[in-house]
Wavefront OBJ file of the C-alpha trace (Angstrom):
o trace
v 7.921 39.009 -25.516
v 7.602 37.679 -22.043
v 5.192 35.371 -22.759
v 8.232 33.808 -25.478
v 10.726 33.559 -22.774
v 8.512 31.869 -20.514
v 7.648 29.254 -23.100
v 11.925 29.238 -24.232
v 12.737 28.511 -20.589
v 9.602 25.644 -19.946
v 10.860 24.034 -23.073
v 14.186 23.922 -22.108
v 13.659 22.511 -18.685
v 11.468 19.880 -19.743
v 13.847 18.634 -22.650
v 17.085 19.301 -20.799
v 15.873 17.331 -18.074
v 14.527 14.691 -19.729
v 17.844 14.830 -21.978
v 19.623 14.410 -18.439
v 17.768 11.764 -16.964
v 18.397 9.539 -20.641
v 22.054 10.184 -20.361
v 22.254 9.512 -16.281
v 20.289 5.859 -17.398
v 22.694 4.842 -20.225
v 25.461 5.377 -17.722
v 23.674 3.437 -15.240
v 23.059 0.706 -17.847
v 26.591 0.534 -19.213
v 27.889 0.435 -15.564
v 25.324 -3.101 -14.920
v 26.044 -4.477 -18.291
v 30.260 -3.705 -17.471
v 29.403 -5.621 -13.974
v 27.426 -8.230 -15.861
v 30.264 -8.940 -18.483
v 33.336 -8.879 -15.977
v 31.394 -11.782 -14.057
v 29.975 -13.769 -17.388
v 26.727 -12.813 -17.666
v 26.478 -10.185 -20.163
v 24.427 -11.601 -22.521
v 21.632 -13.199 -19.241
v 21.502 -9.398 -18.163
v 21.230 -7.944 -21.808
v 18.223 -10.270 -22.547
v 16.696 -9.736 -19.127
v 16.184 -5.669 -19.819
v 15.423 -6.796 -23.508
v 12.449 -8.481 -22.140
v 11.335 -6.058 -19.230
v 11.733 -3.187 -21.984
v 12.419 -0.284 -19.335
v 15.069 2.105 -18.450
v 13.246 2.108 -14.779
v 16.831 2.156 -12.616
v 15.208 -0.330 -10.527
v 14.101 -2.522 -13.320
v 17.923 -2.335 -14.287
v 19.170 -3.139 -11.125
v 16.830 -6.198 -10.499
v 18.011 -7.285 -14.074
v 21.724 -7.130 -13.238
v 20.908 -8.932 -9.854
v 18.590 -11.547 -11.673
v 21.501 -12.304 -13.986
v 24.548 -12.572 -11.733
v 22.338 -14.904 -9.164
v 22.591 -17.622 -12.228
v 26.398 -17.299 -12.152
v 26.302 -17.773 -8.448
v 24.198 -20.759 -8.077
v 26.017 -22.756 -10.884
l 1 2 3 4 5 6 7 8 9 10 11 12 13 14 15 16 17 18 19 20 21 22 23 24 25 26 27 28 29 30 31 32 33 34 35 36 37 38 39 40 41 42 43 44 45 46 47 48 49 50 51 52 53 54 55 56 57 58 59 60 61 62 63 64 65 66 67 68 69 70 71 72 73 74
């Protein structure tokens, strides 16, 4: 009976967190592509984490930052 328990409360940590850390990157990415679209580059940053296929934050971020530099130089 313990030995259930312990295995009930491992899965649920792993899952839940990993459930937590999918929902806290969708935000994230909803927040850049938001950014992206209110300075007309929505599509630039949608294609750049297309092609780095990651949900790394960072990789995110450096997308966003990649797109909205083409804006500013134009």
């Amino acid at each position: 009976m313990t030995i259930l328990i312990i295995f009930a409360i491992t899965f649920t940590v792993l899952f839940g967190g990993r459930f937590l850390v999918r929902m806290n990157t969708l935000k994230l990415h909803s927040e850049y592509y938001r950014k992206a679209d209110e300075r007309g580059c929505a599509e630039r940053y949608d294609s750049l984490v297309r092609l780095y296929k990651s949900s790394d934050p960072r990789i995110l971020e450096m997308a966003y930052l990649e797109a909205i530099s083409c804006t500013k130089a134009a």
